[in-house]
C-alpha positions in Angstrom: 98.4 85.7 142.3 99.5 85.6 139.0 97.5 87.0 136.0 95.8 84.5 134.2 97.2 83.8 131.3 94.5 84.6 128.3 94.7 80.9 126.6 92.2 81.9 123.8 95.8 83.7 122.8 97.6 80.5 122.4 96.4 79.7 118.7 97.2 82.7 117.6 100.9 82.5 118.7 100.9 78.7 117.1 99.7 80.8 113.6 102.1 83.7 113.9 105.1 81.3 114.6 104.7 80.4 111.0 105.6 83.5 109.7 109.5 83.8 109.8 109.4 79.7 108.9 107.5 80.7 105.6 110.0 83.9 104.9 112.7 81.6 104.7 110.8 79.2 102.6 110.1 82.4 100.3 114.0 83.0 99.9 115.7 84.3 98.1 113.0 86.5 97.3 113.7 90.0 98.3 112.0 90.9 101.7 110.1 93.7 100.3 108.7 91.0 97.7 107.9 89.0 100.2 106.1 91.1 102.7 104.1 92.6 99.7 102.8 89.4 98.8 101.7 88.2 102.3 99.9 91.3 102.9 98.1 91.6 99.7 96.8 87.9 100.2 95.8 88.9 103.4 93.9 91.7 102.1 92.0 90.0 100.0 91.2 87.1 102.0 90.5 89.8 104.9 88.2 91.6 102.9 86.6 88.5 101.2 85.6 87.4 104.9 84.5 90.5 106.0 82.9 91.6 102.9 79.2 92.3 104.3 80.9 94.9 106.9 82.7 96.8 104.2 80.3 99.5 104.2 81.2 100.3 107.7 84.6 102.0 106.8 82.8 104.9 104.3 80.9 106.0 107.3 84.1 106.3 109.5 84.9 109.7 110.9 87.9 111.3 109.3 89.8 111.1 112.7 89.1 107.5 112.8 90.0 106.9 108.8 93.4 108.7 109.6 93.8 106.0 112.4 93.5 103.1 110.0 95.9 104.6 107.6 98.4 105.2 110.2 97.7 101.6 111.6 98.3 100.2 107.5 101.7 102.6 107.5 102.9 100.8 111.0 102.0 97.3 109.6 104.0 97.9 106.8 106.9 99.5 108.2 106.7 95.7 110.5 106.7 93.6 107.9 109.4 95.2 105.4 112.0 95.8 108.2 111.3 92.5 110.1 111.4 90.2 107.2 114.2 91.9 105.7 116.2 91.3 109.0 116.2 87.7 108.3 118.5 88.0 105.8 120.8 89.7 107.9 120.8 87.4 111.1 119.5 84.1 112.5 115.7 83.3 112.7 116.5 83.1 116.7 117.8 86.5 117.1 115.2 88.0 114.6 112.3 86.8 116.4 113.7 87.2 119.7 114.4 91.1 119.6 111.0 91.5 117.3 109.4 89.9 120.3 110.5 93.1 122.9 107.3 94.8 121.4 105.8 94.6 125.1 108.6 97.0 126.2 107.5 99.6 123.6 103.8 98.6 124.4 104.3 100.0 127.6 106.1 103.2 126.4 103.5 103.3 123.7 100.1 102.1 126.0 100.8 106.0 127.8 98.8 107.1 125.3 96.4 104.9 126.6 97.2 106.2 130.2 98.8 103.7 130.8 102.1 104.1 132.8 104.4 101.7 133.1 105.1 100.6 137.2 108.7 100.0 138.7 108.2 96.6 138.1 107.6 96.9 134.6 110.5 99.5 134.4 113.1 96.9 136.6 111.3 94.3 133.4 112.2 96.8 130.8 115.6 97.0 131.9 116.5 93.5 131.6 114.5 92.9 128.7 117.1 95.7 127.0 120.1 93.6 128.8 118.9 91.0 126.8 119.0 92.4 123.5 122.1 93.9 124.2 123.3 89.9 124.5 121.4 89.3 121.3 123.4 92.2 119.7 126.8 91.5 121.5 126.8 88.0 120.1 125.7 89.2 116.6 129.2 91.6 117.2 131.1 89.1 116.8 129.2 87.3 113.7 130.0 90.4 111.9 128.6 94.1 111.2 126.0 92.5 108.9 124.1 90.8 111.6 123.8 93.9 113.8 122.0 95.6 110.9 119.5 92.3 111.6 119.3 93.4 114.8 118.2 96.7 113.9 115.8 96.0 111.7 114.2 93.8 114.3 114.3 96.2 117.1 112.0 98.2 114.5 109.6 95.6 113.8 109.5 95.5 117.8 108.6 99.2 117.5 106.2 99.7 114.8 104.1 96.2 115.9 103.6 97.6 119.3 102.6 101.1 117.7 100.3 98.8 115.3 98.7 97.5 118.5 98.3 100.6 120.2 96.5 102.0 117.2 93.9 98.8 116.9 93.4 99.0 120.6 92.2 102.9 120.2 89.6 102.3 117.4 88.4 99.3 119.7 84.8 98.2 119.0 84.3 101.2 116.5 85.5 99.4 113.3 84.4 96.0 112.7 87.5 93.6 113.0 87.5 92.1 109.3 87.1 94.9 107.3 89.6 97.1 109.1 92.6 94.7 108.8 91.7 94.2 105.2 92.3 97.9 104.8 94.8 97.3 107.0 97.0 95.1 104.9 95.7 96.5 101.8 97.3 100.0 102.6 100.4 98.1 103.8 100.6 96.0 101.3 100.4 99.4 98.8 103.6 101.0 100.8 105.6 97.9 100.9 104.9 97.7 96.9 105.8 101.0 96.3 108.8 100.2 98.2 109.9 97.2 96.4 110.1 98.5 93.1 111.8 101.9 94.6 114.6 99.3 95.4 114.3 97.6 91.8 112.9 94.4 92.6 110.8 92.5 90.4 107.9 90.8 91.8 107.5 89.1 88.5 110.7 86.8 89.2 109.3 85.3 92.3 109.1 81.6 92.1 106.6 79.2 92.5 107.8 78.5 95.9 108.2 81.7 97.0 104.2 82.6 96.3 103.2 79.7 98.1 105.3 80.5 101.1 103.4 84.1 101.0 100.2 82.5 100.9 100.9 80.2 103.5 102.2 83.1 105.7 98.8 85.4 104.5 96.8 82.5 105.7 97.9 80.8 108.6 100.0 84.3 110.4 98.3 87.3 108.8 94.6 86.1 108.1 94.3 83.9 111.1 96.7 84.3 113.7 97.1 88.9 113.3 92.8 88.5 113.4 92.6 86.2 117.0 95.4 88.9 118.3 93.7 92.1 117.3 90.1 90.6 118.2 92.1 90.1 121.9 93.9 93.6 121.8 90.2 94.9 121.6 88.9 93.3 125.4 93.0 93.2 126.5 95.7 95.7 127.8 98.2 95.8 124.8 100.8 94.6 126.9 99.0 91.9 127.8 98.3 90.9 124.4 102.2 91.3 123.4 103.2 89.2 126.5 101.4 86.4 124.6 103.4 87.0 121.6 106.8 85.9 123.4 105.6 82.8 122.9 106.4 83.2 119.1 110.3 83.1 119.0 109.8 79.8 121.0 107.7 78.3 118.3 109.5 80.0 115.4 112.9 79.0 116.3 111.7 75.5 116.5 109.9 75.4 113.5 113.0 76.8 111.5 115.3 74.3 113.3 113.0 71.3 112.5 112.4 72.6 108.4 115.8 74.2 107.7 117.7 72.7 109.8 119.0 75.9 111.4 120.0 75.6 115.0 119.4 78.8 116.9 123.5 80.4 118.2 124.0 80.2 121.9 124.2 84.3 122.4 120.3 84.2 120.6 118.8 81.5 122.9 120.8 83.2 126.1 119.9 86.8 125.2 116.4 85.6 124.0 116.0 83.7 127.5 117.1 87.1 129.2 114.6 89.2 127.1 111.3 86.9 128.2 112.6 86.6 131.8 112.9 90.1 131.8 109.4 91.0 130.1 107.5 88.1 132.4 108.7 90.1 135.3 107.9 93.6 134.2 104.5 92.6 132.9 103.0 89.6 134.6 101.6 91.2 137.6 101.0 89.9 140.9 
């Protein structure tokens, strides 16, 4: 029998689908503008929610403290390199390679003790056959939409390590106040990062802040809670399994605002990467 797919999940994709949808509202702010702003909304809305648990993070073990800055770090390192991806390629293509996070889940969950089985290896394989469709297709587009790629495949990376980390602290942090510290510490590298690079957040427009706060509400403060509150009481994998709903919903949303119809190598290759992943990871 199949494993029952955790529903509860299914919000949470709807509200992270809105993430690269906003991102290309927000251009053509620079990514690293961009990401900075979503996460320091989130912050603040985070912590503004969470506000009576605060206290709980001063009386954090050291170990544990070290855990939630590495956790910020990997958040950040998401963010900048995912969003700054979709300037380099198609929304389909972004999404669809951020989405393998499962596959480094599994390579990640062995901290965890969790090894991946040969079904989920025979998964991972064709999962990686897929991107490399995603990437051949992009070849072709030019040299520019393979750096895309790139940057996607380490927004995979670091979002599965994100999860990996929440999934260790567990029930010892209270949810609200750790993601506010969360994004704030993310939010702080990404800032750092953005004027390293020379950009101004002071030239943002209108549009592009309200694009950031859309994306700190509805993805980040929303949507990023109801999946770490599930990574908590879930296998990781699991958790990221649900996520490959969010190219789906993201590709569609772009298509239907923007007008931009997902290339035939991103929707084959994306189709290859969840066929692949559903059979690794949805056990029987």
């Amino acid at each position: 029998m199949a494993t029952r797919f955790p529903y509860r999940l299914v919000a949470a994709i709807a509200c992270v689908s809105t993430g690269a949808p906003f991102a290309r509202w927000a251009a053509p702010t620079p990514p690293l503008a961009i990401g900075t702003l979503r996460v320091g909304m989130a912050a603040l809305l985070l912590f503004g929610a969470g506000w009576r648990d605060v206290h709980a993070l001063r009386r954090l073990p050291t170990r544990e403290l070290r855990l939630v800055a590495l956790s910020g770090v990997l958040l950040g390192v998401h963010f900048g390199s995912w969003i700054a991806s979709l300037s380099f390629t198609s929304t389909a293509a972004s999404v669809s390679l951020v989405a393998t996070n499962p596959i480094f889940a599994a390579l990640f969950g062995t901290l965890l003790g969790d090894r991946p089985r040969r079904r989920e290896l025979v998964g991972i394989a064709i999962a990686g056959g897929g991107c490399a469709v995603v990437a051949g297709g992009d070849w072709s587009v030019g040299g520019e939409a393979l750096v895309g790629d790139g940057l996607a495949l380490v927004g995979a990376a670091s979002a599965a390590a994100y999860l990996v980390v929440g999934r260790r602290l567990r029930e010892r942090v209270p949810l609200l106040p750790y993601l506010g510290a969360v994004n704030l510490i993310a939010g702080l590298g990404l800032l750092v990062a953005t004027l390293a690079t020379g950009a101004a957040l002071t030239a943002v427009s209108g549009h592009a802040v309200l694009a950031c706060a859309g994306a700190a509400l509805v993805a980040s403060f929303v949507g990023h809670s109801l999946l770490n509150a599930a990574v908590r009481v879930t296998p990781t994998h699991l958790v990221a399994l649900a996520i490959l709903g969010e190219p789906i919903g993201s590709s569609l949303i772009t298509w239907a605002a923007f007008g931009e119809q997902p290339p035939i190598h991103a929707v084959l290759g994306g189709a290859i990467v969840l066929v692949g992943i559903a059979l690794g990871f949805v056990r029987r």
